[in-house]
DSSP file (Angstrom, degrees, kcal/mol; ACC not computed):
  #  RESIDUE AA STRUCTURE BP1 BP2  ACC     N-H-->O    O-->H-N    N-H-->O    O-->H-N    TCO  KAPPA ALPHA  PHI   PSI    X-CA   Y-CA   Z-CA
    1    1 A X              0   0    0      0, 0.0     2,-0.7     0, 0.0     0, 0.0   0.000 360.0 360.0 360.0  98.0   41.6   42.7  -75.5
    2    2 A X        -     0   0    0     55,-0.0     2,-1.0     1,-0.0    51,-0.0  -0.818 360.0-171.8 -82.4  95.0   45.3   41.2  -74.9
    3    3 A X    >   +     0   0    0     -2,-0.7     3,-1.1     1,-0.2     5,-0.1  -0.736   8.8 174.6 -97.7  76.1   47.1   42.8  -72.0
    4    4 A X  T 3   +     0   0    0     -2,-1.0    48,-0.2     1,-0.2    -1,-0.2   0.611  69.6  40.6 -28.0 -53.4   50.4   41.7  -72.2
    5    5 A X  T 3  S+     0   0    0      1,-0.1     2,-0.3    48,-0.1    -1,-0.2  -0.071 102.6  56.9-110.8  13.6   52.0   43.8  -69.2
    6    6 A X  S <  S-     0   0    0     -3,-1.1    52,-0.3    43,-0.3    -1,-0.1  -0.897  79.0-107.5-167.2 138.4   49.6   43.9  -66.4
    7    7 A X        -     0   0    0     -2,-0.3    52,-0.2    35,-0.1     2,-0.2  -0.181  47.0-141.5 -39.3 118.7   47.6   41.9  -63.8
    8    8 A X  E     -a   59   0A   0     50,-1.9    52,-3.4    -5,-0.1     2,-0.6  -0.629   9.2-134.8 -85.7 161.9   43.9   42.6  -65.4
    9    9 A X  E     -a   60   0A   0     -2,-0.2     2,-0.5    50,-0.2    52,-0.2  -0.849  28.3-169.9-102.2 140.3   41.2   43.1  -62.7
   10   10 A X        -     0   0    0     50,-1.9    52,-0.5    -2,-0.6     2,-0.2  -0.990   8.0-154.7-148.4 158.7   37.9   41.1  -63.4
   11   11 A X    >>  -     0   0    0     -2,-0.5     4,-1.6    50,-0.1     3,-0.8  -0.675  39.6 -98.5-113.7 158.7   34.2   40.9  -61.9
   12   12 A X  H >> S+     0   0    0      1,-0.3     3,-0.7    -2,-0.2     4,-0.5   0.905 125.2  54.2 -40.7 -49.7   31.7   38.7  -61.7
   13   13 A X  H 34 S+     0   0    0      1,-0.2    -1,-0.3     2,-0.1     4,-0.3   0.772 113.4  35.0 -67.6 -27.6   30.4   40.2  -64.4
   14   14 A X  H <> S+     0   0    0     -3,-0.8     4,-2.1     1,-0.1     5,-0.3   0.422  93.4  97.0-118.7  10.2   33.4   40.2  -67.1
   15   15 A X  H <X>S+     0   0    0     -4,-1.6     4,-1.1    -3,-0.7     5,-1.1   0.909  81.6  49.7 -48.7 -43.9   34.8   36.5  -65.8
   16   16 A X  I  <>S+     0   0    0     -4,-0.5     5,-1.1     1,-0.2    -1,-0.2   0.799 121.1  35.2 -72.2 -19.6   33.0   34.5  -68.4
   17   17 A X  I  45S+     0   0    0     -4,-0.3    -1,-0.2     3,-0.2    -2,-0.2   0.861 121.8  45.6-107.0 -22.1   34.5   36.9  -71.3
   18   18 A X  I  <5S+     0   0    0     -4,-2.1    -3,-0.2     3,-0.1     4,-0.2   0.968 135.6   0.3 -82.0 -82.3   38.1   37.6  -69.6
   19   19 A X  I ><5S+     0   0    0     -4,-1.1     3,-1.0    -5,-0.3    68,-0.4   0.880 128.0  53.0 -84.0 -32.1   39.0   34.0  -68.5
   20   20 A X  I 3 <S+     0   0    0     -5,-1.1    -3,-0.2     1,-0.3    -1,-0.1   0.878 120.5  39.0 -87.4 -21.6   36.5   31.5  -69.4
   21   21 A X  T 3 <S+     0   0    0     -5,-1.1    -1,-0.3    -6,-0.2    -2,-0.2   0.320  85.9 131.4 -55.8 -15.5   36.7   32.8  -73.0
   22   22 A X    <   -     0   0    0     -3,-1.0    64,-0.3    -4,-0.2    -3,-0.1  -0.106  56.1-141.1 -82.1 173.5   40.3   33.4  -73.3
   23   23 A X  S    S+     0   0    0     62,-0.1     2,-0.3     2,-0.1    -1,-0.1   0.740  92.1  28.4 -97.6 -19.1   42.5   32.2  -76.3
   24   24 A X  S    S-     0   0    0     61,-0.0     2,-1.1    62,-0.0    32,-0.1  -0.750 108.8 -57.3-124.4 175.0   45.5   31.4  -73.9
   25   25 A X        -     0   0    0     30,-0.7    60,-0.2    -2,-0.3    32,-0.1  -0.353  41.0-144.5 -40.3  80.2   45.6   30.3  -70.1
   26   26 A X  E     -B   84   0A   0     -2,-1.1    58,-1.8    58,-1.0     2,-0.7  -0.214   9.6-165.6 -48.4 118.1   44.3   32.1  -67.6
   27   27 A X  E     -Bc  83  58A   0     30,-0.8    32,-2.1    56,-0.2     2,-0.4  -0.944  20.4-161.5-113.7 124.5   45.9   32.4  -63.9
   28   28 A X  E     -Bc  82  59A   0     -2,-0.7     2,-0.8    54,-0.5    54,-0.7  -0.937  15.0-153.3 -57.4 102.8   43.6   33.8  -61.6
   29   29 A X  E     -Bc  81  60A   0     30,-1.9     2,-1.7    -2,-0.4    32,-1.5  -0.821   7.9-157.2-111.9 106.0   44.2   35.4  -58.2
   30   30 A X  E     + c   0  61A   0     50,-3.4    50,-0.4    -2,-0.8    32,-0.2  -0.605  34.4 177.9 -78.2  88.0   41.3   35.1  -56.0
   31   31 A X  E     - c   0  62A   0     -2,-1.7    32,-2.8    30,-0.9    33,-0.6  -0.173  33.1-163.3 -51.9 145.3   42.0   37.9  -53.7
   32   32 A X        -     0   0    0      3,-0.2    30,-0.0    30,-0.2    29,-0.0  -0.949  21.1-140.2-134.7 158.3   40.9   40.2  -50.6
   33   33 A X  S    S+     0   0    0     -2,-0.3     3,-0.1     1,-0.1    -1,-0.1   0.506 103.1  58.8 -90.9   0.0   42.1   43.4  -49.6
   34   34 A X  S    S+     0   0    0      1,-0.2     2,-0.4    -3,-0.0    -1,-0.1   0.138  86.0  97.2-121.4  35.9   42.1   42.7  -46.2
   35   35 A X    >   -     0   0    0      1,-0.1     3,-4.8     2,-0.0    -3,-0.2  -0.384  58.4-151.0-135.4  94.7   44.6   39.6  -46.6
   36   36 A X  T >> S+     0   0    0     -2,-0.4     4,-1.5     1,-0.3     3,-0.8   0.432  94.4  52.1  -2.1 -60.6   48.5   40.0  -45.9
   37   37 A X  H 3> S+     0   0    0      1,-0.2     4,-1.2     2,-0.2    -1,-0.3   0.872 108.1  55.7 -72.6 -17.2   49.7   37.3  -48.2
   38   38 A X  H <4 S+     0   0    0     -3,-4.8    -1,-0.2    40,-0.2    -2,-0.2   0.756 104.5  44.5 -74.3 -10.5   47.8   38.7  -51.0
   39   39 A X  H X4 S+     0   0    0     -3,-0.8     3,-0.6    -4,-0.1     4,-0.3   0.560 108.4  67.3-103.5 -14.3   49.0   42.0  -51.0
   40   40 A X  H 3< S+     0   0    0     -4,-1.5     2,-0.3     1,-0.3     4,-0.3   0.792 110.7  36.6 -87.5 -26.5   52.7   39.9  -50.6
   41   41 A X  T 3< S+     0   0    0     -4,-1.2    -1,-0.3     1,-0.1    56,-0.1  -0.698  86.0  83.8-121.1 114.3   52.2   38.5  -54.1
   42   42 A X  S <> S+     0   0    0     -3,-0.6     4,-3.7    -2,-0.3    -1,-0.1   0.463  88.3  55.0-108.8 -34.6   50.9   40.4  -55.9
   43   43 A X  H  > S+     0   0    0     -4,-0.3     4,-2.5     2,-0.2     5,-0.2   0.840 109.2  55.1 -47.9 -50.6   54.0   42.0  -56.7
   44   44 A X  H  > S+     0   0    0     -4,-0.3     4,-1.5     1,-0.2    -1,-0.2   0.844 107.0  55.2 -56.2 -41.4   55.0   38.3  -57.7
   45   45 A X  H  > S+     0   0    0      2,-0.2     4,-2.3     1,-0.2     5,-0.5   0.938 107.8  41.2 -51.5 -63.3   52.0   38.3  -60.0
   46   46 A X  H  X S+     0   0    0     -4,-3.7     4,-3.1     2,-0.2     5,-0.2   0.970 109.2  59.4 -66.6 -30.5   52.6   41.4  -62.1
   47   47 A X  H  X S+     0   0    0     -4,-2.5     4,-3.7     1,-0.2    -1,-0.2   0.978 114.4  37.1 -57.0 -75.8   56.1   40.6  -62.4
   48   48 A X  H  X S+     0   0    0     -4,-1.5     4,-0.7     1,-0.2    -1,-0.2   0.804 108.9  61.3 -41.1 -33.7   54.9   37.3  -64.0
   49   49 A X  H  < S+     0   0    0     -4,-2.3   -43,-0.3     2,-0.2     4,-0.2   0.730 104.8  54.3 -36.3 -50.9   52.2   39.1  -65.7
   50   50 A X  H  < S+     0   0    0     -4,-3.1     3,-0.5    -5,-0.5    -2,-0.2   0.926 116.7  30.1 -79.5 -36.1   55.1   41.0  -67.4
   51   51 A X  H  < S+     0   0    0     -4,-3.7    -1,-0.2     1,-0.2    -2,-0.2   0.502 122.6  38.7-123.0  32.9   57.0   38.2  -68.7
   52   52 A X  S  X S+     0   0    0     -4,-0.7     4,-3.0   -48,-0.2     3,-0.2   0.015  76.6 122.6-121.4  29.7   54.8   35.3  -69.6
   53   53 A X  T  4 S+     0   0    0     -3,-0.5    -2,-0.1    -4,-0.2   -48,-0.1   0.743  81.5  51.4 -68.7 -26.0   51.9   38.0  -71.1
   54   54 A X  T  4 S+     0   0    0      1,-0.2    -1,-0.2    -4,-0.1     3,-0.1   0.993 120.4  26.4 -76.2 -46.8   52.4   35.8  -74.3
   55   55 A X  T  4 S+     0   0    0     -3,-0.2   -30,-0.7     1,-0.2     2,-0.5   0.828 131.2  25.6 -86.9 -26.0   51.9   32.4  -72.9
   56   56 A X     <  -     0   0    0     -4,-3.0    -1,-0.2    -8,-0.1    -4,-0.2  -0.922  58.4-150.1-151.4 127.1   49.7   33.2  -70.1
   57   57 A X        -     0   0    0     -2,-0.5   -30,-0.8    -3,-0.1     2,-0.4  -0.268  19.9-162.9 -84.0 177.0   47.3   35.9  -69.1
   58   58 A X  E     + c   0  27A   0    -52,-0.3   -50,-1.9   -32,-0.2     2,-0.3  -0.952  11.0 176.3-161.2 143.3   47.0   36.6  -65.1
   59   59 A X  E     -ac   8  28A   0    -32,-2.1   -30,-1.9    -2,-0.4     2,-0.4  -0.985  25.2-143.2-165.6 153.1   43.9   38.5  -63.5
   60   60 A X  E     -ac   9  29A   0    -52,-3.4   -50,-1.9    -2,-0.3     2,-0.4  -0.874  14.7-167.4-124.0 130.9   43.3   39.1  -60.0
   61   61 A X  E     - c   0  30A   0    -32,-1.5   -30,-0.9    -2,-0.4     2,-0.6  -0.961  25.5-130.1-127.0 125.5   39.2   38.9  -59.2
   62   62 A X  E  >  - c   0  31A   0    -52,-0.5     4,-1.4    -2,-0.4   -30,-0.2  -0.666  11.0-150.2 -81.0 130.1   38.5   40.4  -55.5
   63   63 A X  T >4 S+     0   0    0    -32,-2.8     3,-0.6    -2,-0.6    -1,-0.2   0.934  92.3  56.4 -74.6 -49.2   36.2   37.7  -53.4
   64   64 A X  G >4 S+     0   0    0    -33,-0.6     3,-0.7     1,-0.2    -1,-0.2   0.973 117.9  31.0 -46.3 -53.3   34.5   40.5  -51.2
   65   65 A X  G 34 S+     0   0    0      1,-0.2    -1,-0.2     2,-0.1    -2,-0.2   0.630 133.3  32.2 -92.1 -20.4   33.2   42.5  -54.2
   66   66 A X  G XX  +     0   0    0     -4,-1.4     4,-2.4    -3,-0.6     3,-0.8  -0.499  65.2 153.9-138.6  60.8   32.6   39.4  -56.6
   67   67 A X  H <>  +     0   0    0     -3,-0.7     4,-1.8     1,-0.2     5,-0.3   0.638  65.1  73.0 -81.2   2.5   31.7   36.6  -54.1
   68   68 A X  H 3> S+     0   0    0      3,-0.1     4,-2.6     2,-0.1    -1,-0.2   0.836 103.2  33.2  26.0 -95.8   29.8   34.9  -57.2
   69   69 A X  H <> S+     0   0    0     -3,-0.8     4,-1.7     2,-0.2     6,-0.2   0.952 120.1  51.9 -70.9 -51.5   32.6   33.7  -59.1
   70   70 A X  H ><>S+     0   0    0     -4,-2.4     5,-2.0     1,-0.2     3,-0.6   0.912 114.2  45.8 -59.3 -44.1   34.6   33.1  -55.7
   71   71 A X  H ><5S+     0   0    0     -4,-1.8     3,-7.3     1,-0.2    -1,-0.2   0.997 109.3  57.6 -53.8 -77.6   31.3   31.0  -54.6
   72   72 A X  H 3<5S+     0   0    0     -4,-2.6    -1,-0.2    -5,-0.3    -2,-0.2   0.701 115.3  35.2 -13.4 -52.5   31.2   29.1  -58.3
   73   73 A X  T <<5S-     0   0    0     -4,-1.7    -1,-0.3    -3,-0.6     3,-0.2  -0.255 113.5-111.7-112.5  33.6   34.7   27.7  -57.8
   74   74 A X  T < 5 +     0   0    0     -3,-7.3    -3,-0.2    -5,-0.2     2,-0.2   0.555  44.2 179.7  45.2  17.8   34.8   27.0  -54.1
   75   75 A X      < +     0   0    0     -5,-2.0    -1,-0.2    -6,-0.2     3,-0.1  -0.152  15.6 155.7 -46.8  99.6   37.1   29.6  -53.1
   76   76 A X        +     0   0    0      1,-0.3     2,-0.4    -2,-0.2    -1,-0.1   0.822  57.1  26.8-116.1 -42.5   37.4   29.2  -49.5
   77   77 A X  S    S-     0   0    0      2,-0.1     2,-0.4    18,-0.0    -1,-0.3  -0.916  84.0 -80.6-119.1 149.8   41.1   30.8  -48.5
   78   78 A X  S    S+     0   0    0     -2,-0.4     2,-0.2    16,-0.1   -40,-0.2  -0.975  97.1  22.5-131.3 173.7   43.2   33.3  -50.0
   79   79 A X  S    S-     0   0    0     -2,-0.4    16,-0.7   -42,-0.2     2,-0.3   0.511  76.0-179.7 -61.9 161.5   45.1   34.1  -52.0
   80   80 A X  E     - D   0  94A   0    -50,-0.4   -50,-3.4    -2,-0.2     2,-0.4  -0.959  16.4-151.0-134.8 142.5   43.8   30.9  -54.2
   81   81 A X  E     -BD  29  93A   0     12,-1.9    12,-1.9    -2,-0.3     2,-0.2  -0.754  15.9-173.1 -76.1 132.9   45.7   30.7  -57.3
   82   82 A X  E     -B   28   0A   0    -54,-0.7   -54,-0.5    -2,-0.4    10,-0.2  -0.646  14.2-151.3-172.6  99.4   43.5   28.9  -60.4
   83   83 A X  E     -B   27   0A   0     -2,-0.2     7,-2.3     8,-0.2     8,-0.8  -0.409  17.1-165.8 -81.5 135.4   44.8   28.0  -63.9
   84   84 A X  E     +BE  26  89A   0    -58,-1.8   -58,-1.0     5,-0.2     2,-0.4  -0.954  10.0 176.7-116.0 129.5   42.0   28.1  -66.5
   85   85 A X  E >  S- E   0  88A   0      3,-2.1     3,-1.3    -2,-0.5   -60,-0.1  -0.937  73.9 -15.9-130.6 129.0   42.4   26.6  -69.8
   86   86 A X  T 3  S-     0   0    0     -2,-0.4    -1,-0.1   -64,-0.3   -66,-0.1   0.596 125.6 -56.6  19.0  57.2   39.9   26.5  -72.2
   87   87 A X  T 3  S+     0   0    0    -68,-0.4     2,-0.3     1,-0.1    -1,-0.2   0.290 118.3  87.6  81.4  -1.1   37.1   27.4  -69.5
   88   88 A X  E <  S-E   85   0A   0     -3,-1.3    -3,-2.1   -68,-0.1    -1,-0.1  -0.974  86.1-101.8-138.1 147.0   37.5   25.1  -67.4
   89   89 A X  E     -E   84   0A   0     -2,-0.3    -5,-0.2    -5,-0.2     3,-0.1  -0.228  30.3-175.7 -64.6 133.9   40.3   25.1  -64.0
   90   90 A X        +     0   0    0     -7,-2.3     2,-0.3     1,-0.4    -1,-0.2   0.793  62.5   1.5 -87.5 -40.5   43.4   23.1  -64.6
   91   91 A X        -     0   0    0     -8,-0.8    -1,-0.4    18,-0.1     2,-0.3  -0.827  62.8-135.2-163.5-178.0   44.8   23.3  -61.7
   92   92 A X        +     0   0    0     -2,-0.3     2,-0.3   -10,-0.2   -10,-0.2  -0.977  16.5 177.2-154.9 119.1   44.5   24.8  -58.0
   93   93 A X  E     -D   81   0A   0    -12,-1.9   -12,-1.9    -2,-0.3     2,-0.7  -0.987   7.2-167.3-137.3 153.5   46.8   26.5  -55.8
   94   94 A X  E     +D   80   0A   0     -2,-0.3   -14,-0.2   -14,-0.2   -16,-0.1  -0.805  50.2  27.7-133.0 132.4   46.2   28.0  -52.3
   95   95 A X  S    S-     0   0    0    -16,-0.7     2,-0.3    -2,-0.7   -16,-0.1  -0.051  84.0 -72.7 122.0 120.7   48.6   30.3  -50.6
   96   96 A X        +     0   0    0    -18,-0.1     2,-0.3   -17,-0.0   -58,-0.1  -0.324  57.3 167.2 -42.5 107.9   51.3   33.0  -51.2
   97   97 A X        -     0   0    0     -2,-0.3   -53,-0.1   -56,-0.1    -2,-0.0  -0.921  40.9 -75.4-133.8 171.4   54.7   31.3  -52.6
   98   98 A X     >  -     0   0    0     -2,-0.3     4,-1.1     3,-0.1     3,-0.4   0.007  39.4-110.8 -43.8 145.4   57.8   32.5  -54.2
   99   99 A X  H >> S+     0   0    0      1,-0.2     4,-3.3     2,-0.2     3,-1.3   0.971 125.0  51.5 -38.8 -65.4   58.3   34.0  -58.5
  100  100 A X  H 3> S+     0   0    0      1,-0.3     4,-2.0     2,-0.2    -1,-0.2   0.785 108.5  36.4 -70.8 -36.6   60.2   30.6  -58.3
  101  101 A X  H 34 S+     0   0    0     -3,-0.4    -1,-0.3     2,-0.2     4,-0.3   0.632 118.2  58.6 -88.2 -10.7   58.1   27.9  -56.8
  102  102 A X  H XX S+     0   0    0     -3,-1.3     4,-1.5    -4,-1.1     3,-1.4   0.904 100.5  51.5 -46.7 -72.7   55.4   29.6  -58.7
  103  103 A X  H >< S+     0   0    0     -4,-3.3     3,-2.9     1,-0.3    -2,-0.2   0.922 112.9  50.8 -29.4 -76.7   57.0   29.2  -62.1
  104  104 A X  T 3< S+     0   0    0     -4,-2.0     3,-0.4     1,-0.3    -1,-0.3   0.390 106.8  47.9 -64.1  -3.8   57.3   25.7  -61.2
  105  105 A X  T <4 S+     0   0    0     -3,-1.4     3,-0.5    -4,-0.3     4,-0.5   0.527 115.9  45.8 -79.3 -25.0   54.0   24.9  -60.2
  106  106 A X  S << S+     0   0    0     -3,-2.9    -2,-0.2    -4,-1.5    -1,-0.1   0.245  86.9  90.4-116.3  36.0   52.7   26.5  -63.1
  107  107 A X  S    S+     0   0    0     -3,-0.4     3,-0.3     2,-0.1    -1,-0.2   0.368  81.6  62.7-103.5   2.1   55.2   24.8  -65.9
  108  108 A X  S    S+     0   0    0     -3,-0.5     2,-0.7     1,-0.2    -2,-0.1   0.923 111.0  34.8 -80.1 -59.8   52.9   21.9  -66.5
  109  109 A X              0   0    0     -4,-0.5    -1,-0.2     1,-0.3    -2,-0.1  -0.147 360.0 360.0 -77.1  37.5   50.1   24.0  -67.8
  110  110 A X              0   0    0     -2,-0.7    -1,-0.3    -3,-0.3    -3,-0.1   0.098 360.0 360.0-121.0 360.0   52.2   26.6  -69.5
């Protein structure tokens, strides 16, 4: 299932087949609903979502509801940001930042 144009949601249950499985890079947003700078990008997310859908998939896994996954990968603040490439995390980011300082943190693994 390739979803070009939109932030996918995943669960504990559909991590391993949604990211650790995927054919291209995964971006992650380990998320809460009840924390300000997540809900500040998110926006930043789908926008990215919409135009790097080719190079790079992006799905946003809620910590409350799938604490699991969050547990697995030591997810301790959010947002945390978390490139996967061919199952296993590339890279680590923690914290809301700008479309632009985003890009550029995530133009080494792109």
């Amino acid at each position: 299932m390739i979803q070009t144009d939109a932030v996918v949601t995943v669960t504990d249950a559909s991590f391993a087949v949604e990211v650790l499985e995927a054919e291209r890079p995964v971006l992650v947003d380990f998320t809460a609903s009840w924390c300000p700078p997540c809900r500040m990008i998110a926006p930043v997310l789908a926008e990215i979502a919409a135009e790097e859908g080719e190079r790079l998939k992006v799905v946003t896994l809620d910590v409350d509801e799938n604490p699991a996954t969050a547990s697995a990968y030591s997810v301790l603040s959010m947002p945390t940001l978390m490139v996967f490439r061919g199952g296993e995390p590339v890279k680590s980011m923690v914290g809301a930042r700008a479309k632009r300082r985003l890009l550029q943190d995530l133009a080494d693994v792109l």
